[in-house]
N, C-alpha and C positions, 0 to 999 in steps of 0.2 A: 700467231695471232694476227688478225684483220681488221682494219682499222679503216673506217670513212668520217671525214668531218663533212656537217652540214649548216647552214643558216638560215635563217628567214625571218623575219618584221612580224607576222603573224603567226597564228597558229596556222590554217591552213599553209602557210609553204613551209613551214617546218613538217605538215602531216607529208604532204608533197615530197619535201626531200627523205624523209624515213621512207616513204615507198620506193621511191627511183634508190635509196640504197641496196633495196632487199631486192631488186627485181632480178640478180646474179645470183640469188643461193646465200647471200650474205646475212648472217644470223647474228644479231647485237644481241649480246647482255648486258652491258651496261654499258649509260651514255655519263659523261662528263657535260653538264648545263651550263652554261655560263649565260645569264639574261639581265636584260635589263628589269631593272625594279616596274618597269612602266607595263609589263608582258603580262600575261594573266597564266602565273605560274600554276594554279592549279587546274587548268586545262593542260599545260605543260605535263605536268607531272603523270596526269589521267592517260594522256597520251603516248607516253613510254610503260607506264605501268598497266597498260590493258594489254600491248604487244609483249610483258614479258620482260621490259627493260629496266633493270636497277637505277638510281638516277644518283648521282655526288651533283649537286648543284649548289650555287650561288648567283646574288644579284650583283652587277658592278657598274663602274664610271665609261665602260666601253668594251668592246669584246670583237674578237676575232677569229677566223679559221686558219688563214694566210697570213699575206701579210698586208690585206687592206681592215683598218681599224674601222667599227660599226661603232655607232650608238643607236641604240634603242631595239635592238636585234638580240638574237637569240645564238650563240656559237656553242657548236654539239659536236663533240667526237663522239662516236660510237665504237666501240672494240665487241668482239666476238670470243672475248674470255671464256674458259670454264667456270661457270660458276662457282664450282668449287674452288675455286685457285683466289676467291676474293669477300670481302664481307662487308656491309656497310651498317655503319651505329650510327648514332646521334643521338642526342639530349640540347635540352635546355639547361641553362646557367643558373642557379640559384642562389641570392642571396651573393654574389660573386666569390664562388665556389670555381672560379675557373682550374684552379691544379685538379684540385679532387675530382669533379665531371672528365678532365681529360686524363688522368690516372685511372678510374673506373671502365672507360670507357676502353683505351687503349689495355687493361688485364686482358679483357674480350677475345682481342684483337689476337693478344700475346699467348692465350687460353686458345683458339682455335689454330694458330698454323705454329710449327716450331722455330721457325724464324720468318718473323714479320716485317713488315714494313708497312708506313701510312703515308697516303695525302689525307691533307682537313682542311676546310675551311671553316670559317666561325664570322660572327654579326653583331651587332652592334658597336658604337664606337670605343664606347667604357670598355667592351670585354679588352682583357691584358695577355696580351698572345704570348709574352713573356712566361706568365706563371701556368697557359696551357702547355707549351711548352717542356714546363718542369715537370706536370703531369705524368707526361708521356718518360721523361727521363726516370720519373719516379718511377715508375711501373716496368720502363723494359731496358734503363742503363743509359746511361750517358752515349754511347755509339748508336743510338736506334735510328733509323733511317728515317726520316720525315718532311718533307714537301706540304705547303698551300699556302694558300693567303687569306686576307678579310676581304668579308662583302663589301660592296659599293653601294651607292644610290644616284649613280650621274651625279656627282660632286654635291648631292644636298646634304652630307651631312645629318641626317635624321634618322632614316628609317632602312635597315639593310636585314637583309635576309638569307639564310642557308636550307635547303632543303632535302630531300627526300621522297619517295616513291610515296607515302602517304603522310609526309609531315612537311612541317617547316616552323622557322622559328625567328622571330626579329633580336634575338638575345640566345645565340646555342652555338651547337656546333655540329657539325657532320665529317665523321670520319672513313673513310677508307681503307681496311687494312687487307696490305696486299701479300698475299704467301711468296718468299720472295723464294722457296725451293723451286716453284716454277714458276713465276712472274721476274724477270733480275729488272731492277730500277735503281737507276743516278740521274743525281738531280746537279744543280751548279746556282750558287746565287751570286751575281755578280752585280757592281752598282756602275764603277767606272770615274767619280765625280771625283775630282782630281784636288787633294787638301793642298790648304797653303798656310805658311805661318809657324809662328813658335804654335808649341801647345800649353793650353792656358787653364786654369784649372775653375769650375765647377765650386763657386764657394758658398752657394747657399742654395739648396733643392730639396723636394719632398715629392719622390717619387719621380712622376714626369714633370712637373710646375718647378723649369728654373728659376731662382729669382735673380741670381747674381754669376757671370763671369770674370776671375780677378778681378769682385768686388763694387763688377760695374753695373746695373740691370740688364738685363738681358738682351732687353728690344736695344737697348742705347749702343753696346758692345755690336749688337750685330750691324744694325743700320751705320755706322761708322765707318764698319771693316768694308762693308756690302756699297758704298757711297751712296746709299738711298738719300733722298729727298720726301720731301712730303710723309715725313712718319707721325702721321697724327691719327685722329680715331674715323674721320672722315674718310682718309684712304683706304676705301672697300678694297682694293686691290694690294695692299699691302704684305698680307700675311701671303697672300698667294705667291705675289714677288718673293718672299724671304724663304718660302718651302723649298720653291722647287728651284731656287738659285743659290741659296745660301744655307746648305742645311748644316748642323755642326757634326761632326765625324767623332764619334764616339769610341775613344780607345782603349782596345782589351789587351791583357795581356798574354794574348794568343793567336792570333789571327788577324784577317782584316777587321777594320773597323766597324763598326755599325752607323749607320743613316739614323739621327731622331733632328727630323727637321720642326722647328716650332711653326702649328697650328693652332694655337689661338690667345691670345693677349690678355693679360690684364691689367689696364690702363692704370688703375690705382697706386701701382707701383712699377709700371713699365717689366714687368717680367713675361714668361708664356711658358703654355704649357706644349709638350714635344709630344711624338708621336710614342714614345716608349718610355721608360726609366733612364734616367740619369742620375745615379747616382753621387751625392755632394762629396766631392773633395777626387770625383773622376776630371780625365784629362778628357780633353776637346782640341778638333782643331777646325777653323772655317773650312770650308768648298769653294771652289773658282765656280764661276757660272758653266752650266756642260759645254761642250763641243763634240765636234767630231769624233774626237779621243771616244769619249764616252763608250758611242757604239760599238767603234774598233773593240773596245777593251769586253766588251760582253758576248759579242763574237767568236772572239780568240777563247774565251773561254770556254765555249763552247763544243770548238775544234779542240781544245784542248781536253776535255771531256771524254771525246770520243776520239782521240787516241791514245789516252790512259784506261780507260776504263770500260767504254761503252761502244764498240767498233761498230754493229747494227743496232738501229732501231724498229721497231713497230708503230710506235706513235709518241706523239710530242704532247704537255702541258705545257703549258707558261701563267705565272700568275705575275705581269709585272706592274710597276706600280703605279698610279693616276697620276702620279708629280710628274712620272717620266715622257707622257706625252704632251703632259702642258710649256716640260721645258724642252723638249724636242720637238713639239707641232709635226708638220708634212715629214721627219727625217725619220722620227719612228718607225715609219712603214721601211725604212731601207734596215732598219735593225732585225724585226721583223722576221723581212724577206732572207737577211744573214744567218738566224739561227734555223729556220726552214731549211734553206740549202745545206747545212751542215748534214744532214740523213738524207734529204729527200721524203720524208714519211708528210701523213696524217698530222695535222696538229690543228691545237684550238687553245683560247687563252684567254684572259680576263684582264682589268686595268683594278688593281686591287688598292683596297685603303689600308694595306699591310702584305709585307712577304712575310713567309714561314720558311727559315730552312737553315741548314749550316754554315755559316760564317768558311769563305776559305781558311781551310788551317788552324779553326776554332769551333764553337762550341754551335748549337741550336740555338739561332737567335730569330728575334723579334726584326725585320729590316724596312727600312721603305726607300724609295727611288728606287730600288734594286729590282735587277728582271732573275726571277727563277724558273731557272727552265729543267722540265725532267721528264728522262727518256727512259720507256716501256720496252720489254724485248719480251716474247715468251720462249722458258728456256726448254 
């Protein structure tokens, strides 16, 4: 399989770069999108699907081919798949039906190849990647392979999008299932944020809306531990400081942890609500602010990937997460450029308000800060 990523701010240099890719004989079936909300996706879309090309898209907070981060651009891999060897579904969310749409969808998936594998992505912020997730579990077993993330909107919180060669949807999902007899794909989700502290327990929640940490509210337990200053309703920058510095590490009894950093407040009683479930009467532990570590550790991952499992690849995904470059600024780009170097291949990737994928050592989880990267071979 053959693999070119491309980029461009408009639609003409994205028409631009899909010609200078083909001008070698090089034949795309389908492109991986990843655009900003600000792009005019349905020219996008017109554009791949007049030449023939399938599209797995989404909108995000930034996006990339390399390892220099864009906003407001458009980052395309194209692969020259058999089209037989892959399938693309999607639906909208009804009524939030998230299991059952991504259980439905993935039978399809499961009904066309005999051993499958998925990338998804999904939009809106309400949708719960958690019970899509179980979906898919439902339908094809708790070992099923599955990779993506959620849409963005460049940090506005509003309005995020998934689409498709003739759809899209601000509340759905878009799936990918890839026949993994001849596509083999491994993926690796790795966060890096390094916990500190006793673990403390989770004593009052519904859902994702913590209210209480041993008993304390939430925002008061964290701003403590975090040595914040100025925690009141006036500091617009607050919840930002606490995501992508402080998030709380969420303990399974299987694996690494999960990332649900709190996103959004309620002043009333000093609680917030988190990026996923946290379940009342689970353990917790705070986060150091990243460093350097961080990258090392998503890296090594990586290299560690591909000498377990993955020796070549053909092309690179990454969906990682918007916290991770607001708390890495300029360093990002060196992380980046580390899991590039790991193959050398093709790669493209998205700044997501959600990862999708398997916990080291544990189950198909819901993640954020984390970068997942996953690598395509045709076998």
């Amino acid at each position: 399989m053959k693999a070119k990523s491309i980029k461009g701010v408009s639609l003409e240099e994205l028409k631009v770069g899909l010609q200078d890719s083909i001008q070698d004989g090089f034949s795309p079936t389908l492109a991986f999108v990843f655009a900003s909300v600000m792009l005019d996706r349905e020219a996008i879309r017109t554009l791949f699907s007049e030449a023939n090309i399938s599209v797995f898209g989404a909108t995000t907070n930034g996006e990339f081919i390399d390892e220099e981060t864009e906003k407001g651009s458009a980052a395309i891999l194209l692969l020259d798949l058999n089209p037989d060897f892959f399938e693309i579904y999607y639906a909208d969310f009804d009524q939030d039906n998230y299991r059952r749409t991504a259980q439905i969808l993935s039978e399809k998936g499961q009904a066309r190849f005999p051993e499958v594998g998925f990338m998804l992505a999904t939009s809106h912020a309400a949708t719960d990647g958690e019970q899509v997730l179980m979906g898919l579990r439902d339908s094809c077993g708790d070992q099923i392979k599955a990779f993506g993330g959620a849409a963005g909107d460049q940090y506005a919180f509003k309005e995020t999008f998934v689409f498709s060669d003739h759809w899209e949807s601000d509340r759905g999902m878009v799936l990918l299932a890839i026949d993994e007899t001849k596509v083999k794909m491994e993926g690796i989700a790795t966060c890096g944020w390094k916990a500190i502290g006793t673990e403390r327990t989770v004593t009052k929640s519904e859902g994702n809306h913590v209210y209480t940490i041993d008993d304390i509210p939430a925002l008061d337990i964290t701003v403590k531990f975090g040595g914040i200053e100025n925690a009141t309703e006036e500091n617009a920058n607050l919840m930002v400081e606490i995501a992508a510095n402080f998030p709380l590490q969420l303990q399974r009894e299987k694996g690494d942890p999960v990332m649900r950093p709190g996103l959004v407040i309620d002043w009333t009683d000093r609680s917030f609500y988190t990026s996923g479930t946290v379940p009342q009467g689970s353990k917790v532990r705070f986060s150091l602010p990243p460093d350097w570590d961080v990258m090392e550790k998503v890296v090594q991952g990586v290299k560690t990937l591909k000498d377990t499992k993955m020796p070549e690849a053909d092309a690179l995904v990454v969906f990682s997460c918007a916290g991770r470059i607001l708390s890495l600024g300029p360093l990002m780009s060196e992380e980046l450029e580390g899991i590039k170097n790991v193959w050398n291949v093709p790669m493209a990737g998205m700044f997501s308000n959600a990862e999708l994928a398997r916990a080291t050592g544990g189950n198909l989880e819901m993640h954020n800060l984390t970068t997942c990267t996953v690598a395509l071979k045709e076998i």
